[in-house]
Structures are given as structure tokens and as C-alpha cells.
KEDRENRO-718132 format. One record per residue (C-alpha): x, y, z; chain; residue in one letter. Coordinates in steps of 0.001 Angstrom, whole numbers. Each point is the difference from the previous one (the first is absolute). Layout:
% residues N
SITE    east   north      up mol type
SITE       X       Y       Z   A    a
...
//
This chain:
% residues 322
SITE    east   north      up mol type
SITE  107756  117299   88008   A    x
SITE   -1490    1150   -3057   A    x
SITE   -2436    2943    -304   A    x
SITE   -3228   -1804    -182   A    x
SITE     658   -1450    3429   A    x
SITE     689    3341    1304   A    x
SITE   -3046    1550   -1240   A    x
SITE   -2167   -3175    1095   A    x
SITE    1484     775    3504   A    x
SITE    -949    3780      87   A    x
SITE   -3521   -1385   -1283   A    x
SITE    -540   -2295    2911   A    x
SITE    1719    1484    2806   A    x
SITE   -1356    3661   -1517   A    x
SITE    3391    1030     477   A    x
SITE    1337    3092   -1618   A    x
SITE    3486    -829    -509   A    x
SITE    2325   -2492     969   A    x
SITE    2562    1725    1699   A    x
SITE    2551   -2923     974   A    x
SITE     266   -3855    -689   A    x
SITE    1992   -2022    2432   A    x
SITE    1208   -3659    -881   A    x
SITE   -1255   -2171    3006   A    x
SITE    1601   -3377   -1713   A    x
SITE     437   -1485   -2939   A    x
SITE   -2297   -2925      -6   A    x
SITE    1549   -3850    -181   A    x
SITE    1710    -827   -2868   A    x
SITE    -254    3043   -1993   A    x
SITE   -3942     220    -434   A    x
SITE    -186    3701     508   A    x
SITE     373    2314    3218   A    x
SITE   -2051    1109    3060   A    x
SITE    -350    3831    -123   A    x
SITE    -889    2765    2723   A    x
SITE   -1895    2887   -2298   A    x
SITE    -349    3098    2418   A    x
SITE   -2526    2316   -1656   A    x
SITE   -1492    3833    -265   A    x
SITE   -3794     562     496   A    x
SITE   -1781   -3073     841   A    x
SITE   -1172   -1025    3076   A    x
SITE    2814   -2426     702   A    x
SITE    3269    1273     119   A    x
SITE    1702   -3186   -1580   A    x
SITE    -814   -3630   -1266   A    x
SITE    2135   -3027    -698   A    x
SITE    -118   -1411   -3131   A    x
SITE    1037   -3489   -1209   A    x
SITE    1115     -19   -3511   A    x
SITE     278   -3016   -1711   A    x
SITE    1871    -922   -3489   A    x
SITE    -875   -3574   -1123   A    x
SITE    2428    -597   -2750   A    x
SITE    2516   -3078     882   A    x
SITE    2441     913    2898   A    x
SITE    3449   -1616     -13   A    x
SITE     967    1656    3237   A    x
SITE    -803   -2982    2299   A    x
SITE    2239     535    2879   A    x
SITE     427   -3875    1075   A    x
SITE     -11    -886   -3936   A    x
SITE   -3432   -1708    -588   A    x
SITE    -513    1749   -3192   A    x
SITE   -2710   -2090   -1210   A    x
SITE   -3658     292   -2287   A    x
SITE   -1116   -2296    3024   A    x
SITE    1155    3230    2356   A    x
SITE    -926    2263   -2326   A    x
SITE   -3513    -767    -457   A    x
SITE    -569    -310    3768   A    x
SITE    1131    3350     268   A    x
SITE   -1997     954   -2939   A    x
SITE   -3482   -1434    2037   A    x
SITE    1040    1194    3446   A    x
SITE    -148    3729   -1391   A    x
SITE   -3587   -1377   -1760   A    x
SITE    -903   -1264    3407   A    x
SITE    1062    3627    1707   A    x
SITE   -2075    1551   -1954   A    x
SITE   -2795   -2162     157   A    x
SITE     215      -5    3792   A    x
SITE      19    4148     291   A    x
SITE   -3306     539   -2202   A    x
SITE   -2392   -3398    1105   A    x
SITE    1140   -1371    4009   A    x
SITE    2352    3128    1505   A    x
SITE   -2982    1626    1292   A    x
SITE   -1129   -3068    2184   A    x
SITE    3225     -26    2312   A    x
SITE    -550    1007    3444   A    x
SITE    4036     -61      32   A    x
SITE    1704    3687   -1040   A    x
SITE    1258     -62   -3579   A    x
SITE     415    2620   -2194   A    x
SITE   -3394    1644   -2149   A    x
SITE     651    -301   -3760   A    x
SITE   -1178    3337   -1443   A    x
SITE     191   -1273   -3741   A    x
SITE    1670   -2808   -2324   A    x
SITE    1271     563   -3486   A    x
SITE     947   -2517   -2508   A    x
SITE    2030     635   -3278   A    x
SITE    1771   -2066   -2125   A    x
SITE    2926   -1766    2060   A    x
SITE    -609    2249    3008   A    x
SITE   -2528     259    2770   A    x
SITE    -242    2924    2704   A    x
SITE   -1646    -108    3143   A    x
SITE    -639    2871    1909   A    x
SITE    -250    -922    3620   A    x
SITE     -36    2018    3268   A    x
SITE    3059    1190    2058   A    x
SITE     194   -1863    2764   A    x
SITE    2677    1646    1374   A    x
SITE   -2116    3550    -295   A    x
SITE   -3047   -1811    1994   A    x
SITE    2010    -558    2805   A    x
SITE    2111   -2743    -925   A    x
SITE    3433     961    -521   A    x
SITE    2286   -2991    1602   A    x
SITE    1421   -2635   -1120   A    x
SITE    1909   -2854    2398   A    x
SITE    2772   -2239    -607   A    x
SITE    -388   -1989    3029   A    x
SITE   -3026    -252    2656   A    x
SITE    -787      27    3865   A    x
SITE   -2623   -2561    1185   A    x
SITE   -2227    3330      65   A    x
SITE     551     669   -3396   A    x
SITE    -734   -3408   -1110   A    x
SITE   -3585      34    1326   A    x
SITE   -1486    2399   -1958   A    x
SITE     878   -1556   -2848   A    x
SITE   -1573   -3229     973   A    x
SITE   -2890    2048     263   A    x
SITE     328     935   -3300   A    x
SITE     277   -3144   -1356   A    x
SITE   -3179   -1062    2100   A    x
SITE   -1872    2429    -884   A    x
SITE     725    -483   -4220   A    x
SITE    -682   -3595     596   A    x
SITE   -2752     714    1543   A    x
SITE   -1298    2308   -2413   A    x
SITE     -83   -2487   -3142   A    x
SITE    -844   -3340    1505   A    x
SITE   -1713   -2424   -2178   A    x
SITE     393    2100   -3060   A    x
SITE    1147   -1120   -3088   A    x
SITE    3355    1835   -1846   A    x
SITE   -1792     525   -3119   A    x
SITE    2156    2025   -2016   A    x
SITE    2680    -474    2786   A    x
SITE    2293   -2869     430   A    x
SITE   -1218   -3338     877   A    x
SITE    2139    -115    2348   A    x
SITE    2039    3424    1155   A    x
SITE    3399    -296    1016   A    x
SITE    2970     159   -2807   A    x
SITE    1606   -3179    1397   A    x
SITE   -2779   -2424    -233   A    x
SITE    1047   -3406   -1853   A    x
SITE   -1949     562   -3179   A    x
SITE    1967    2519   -1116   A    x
SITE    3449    -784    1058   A    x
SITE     842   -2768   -1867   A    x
SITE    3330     985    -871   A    x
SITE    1198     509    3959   A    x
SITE   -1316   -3430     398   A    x
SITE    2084   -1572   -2431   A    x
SITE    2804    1758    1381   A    x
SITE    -882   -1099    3795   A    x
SITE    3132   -2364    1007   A    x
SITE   -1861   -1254    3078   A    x
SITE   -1735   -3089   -1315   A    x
SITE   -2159    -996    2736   A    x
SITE   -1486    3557     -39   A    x
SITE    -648    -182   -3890   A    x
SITE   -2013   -2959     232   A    x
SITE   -1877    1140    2659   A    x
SITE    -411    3393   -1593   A    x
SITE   -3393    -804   -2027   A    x
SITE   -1669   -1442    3651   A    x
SITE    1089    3074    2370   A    x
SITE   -1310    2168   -3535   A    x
SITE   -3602   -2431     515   A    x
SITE    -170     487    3268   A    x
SITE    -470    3720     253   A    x
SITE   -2413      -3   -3602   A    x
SITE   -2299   -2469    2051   A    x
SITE    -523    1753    3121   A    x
SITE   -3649     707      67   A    x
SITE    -199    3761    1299   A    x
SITE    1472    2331   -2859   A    x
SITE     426    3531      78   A    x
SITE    2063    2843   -2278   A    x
SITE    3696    -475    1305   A    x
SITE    2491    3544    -571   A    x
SITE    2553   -2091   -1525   A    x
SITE    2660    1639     736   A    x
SITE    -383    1058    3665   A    x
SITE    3928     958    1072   A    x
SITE     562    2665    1935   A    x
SITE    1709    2684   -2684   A    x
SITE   -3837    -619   -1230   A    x
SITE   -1579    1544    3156   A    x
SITE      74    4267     822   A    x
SITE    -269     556    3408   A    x
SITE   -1463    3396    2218   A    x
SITE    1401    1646    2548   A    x
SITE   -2651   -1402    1980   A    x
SITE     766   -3528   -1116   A    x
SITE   -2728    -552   -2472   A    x
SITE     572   -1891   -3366   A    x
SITE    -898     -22   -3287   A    x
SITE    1282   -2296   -2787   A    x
SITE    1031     585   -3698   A    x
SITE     967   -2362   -3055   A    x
SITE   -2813   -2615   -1087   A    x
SITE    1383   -1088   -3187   A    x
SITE    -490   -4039    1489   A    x
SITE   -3414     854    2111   A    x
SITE   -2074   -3497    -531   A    x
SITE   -1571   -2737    1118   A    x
SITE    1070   -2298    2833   A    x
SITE     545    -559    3852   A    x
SITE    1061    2859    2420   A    x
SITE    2854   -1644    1550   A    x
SITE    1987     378   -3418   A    x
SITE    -184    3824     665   A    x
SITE     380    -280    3882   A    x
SITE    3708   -2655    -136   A    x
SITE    1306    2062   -2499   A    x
SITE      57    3710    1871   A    x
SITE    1137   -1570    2827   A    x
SITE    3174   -1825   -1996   A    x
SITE     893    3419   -1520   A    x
SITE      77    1989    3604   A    x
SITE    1067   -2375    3011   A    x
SITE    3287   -2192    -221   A    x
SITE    -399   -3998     548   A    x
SITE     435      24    3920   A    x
SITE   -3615    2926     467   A    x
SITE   -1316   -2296   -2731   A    x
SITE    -421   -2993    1988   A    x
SITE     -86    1758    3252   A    x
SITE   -3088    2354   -1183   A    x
SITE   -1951   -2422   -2070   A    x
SITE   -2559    -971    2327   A    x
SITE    -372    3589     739   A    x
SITE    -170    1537   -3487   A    x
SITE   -3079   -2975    -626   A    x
SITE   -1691     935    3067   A    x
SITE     347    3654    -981   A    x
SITE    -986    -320   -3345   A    x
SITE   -3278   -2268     423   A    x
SITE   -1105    2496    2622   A    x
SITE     163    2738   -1943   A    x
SITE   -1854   -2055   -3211   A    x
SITE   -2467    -712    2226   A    x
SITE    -604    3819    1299   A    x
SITE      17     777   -3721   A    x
SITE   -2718   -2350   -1164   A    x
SITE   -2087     573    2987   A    x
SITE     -18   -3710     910   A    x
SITE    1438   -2965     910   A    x
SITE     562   -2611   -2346   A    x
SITE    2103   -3011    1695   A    x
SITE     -13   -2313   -3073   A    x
SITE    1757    2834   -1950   A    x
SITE    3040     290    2717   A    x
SITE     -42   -3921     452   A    x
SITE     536    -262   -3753   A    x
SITE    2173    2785    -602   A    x
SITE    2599      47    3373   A    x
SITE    1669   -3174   -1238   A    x
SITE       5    1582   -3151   A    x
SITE    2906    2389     943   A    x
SITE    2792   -2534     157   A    x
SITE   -1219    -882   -3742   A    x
SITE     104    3244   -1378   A    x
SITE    3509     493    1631   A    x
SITE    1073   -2969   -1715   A    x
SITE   -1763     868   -3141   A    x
SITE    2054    3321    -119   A    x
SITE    3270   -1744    1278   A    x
SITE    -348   -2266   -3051   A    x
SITE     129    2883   -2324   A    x
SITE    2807    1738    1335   A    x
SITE    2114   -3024     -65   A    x
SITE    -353    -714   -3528   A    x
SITE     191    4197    -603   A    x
SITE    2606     822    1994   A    x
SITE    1476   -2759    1892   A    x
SITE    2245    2667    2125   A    x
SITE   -2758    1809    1176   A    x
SITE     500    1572    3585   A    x
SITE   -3570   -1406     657   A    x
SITE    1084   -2956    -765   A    x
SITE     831   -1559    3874   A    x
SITE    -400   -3030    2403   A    x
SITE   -3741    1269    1105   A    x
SITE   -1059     -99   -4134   A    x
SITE    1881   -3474      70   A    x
SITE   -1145   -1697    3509   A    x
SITE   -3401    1611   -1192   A    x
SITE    -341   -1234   -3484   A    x
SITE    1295   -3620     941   A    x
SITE   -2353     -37    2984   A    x
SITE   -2794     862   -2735   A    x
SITE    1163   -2633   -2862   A    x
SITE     166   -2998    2868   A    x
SITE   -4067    1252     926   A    x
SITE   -1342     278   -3862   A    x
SITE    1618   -3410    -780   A    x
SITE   -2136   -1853    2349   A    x
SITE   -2717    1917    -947   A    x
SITE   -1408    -290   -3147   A    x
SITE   -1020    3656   -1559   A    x
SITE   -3447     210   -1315   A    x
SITE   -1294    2276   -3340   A    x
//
């Protein structure tokens, strides 16, 4: 880190010093590192940084070393930043405070709050039912907090996998009948009629965890426009194997459209009647990118399949409307 973004970090933070910097990650594909800056005299003792380089990686781990990947990684660090200063504010769910942004050249810093200092220290590989709930709240309650806004400045529609910008993993998709149905399962979820800011990325390494069980959520480089049931299928396929995917479904819906409804303050039964069904196409939307990604995928399994078929055999005899 060079010396200017040291000094713009005492400036904000109204730091001192800087007495240590920890590497929390590297971030995907060689874009710059993650950063735990403990520091002397302010009133926090430590902040987490994200620093981001911009210049062309080649250090794609599954090889897709493309300008197509490059400039969507180039926007979804636009987008972060866009999202911290004009919409972070407005969530009722915890995220991090962003003390200050700084742009120069090919690099952008963002100075955001320690989440682990403010009671938020764990992380979890896998989850209890328990666990699980709270982050359905979550999820509720940042749908909740953006719907019927539009993205502007954000995505059109959040999420890294959507169709429009994957055309390469499509091409490379070997299962034909879920190619050609790839552009109606895509229509179906851009025509639902209730919209709302989606996370984007909503896995569980993304959620921090109190002792008590609380959440809070970090990483909106694909925060946009678009249904909540894109956010909702793909937490639970990154936390619960295939069996607790089918038998928890119903569950996880009913939890989830409760706790939207306690965060909105009313009931809105056309939104859950549109949206419910919605959840078997947003698993199948995500199951078509990971097949044309990274056909080996361990979330690749016979729920995703029986699930994605089921969906395909629905949207053909029904015709998809703009």
C-alpha cells in the first residue's frame, strides 16, 4: 500500500499510526487484498480495508482470463463503491459502515468498519437449522429494505452469474436442453413484477456471525436489481447438502416470507405468490451457470438436476412475458 493510502487512512479514521496490517485475503483473481489495519489513537482500535488494483489480472483460478471477465470485475468494484456512499445507509440488515473511499489511478481503497471488532468475529463453514435462520432474516430484512427501487448506479440486475454477462459459460454449457432454455428461465426472473436490491453474492463465507447468533454481511461488488429468491436459493445451495435442500425448502420459504413480512411491516400476498415459485427458477438459473463454469462442481447434484428439469418442463408450457 503506498503512502498516500496510509495517510488518507490516519485522516479518516484520525488514527495516529498504523501499528500493524494483517492480510485478510487476497481478493479473486488477483484484484488486490482485504486488509485488517489495527491502529494508535483513534477512537476505533482497527478497520478493514479493501484495496483494490484494477490493472488486468491473469490469475484466474478456473482460467477464464477474459476482457469480458475483466470488465465485470472492473464494474463490480464501480458498483461497491457506488453502493457504500448512495444505498448502504438504507439497510435495516448489519453490514459494515464505510468510513471513507479513495480513488487513484488503477487503485481504489475503501475504508470500512471491523466487523469482527463490533462484535462479529465468526465465521462458519457449515450451519445448524438455528444458524440458518438468522440469516434468512437477513436476507428479509435487505429485501425488504430496497423494494421497488431502482439500481441506479448498481447493476441491473445483481448477481455475478446472471445470463447477460456469462456468455462464454453458456457457450461452453454441454447440456443442450438447458442452453436453449437458458434465455426463458433468465426472462422469467427479469419479469417478475416486485423488484428489490438482491446481495448478489449471499454464500455463507459472506456472512460474520456473533456470539449471540446475529449476522451481518460483507462483499457487494454484484448488489443490483432483481427478485429476492436469486439471493435466498443461492445461500441455501452453498450451506445445506441436496437431501436438507429438498427436505427444508418449504420451511426456509415459510421462514423467509415471515420474516419479509415483519420487516416491511405488512403483508403483501401478491409479492409471495409471485416470488415463492420463483425459487425453483433462480436455483435453476444458478445451476445453469455452474454447469457451463464448472461442470464438476460439488453443487452440482440430483436436487439442482430433478429441480432444473422440473422448472424447464413448467416455462415451456408457459410462455414468459417482457
Amino acid at each position: 500500500m503506498n503512502e498516500s493510502f496510509k495517510t488518507f487512512i490516519l485522516e479518516c479514521t484520525g488514527a495516529t499510526s498504523i501499528s500493524d496490517e494483517v492480510v485478510i485475503q487476497e481478493l479473486w483473481s488477483g484484484y488486490g487484498k482485504i486488509l485488517r489495519i489495527h491502529l494508535e489513537g483513534a477512537q476505533v482500535s482497527s478497520v478493514v480495508v479493501k484495496h483494490v488494483q484494477t490493472e488486468k489480472s491473469q490469475q484466474h483460478p478456473r482460467g477464464w482470463n477474459t476482457d469480458i471477465g475483466h470488465q465485470r470485475k472492473l464494474k463490480s468494484y464501480e458498483v461497491e463503491t457506488t453502493w457504500y456512499e448512495q444505498y448502504s445507509h438504507q439497510s435495516k440488515a448489519r453490514l459494515p459502515r464505510c468510513l471513507a473511499i479513495n480513488h487513484k489511478e488503477h487503485e481504489v481503497l475503501m475504508v470500512l468498519e471491523d466487523l469482527n471488532a463490533s462484535g462479529y468475529p465468526l465465521r462458519k463453514t457449515s450451519v445448524s437449522w438455528q444458524e440458518i435462520t438468522p440469516i434468512l432474516k437477513w436476507l428479509a430484512d435487505f429485501h425488504g429494505s430496497f423494494l421497488g427501487m431502482v439500481p441506479e448506479g448498481l447493476w441491473d440486475q445483481g448477481t455475478y452469474w446472471h445470463l447477460e454477462t456469462r456468455p462464454q459459460e453458456l457457450e461452453a454449457l454441454s447440456d443442450e436442453r438447458l442452453k436453449k432454455a437458458a434465455s426463458i428461465i433468465d426472462q422469467k426472473l427479469k419479469a417478475c413484477r416486485f423488484k428489490t436490491f438482491v446481495h448478489g453474492d449471499a454464500k455463507l463465507a459472506n456472512f460474520c456471525f456473533s456470539e449471540r447468533g446475529e449476522v451481518a454481511a460483507v462483499d457487494f461488488q454484484y448488489v443490483g436489481g432483481g427478485c429476492g429468491m436469486k439471493d435466498l436459493a443461492y445461500f441455501i445451495g452453498s450451506c445445506l447438502d441436496e437431501e436438507d435442500c429438498e427436505a427444508l425448502e418449504e420451511q426456509i420459504l415459510d421462514t423467509y416470507f415471515s420474516y419479509l413480512q415483519q420487516s416491511t411491516g405488512e403483508q403483501n400476498p401478491d409479492l409471495e405468490k409471485e416470488w415463492r415459485p420463483l425459487y425453483r427458477v433462480a436455483w435453476a438459473d444458478f445451476h445453469r451457470f455452474l454447469k457451463g463454469w464448472s461442470p464438476e462442481h460439488w453443487k452440482i447434484n440430483s436436487y439442482s438436476e430433478r429441480v432444473t428439469n422440473e422448472v424447464i418442463n413448467t416455462l415451456l408450457d408457459e410462455p414468459v412475458t417482457s
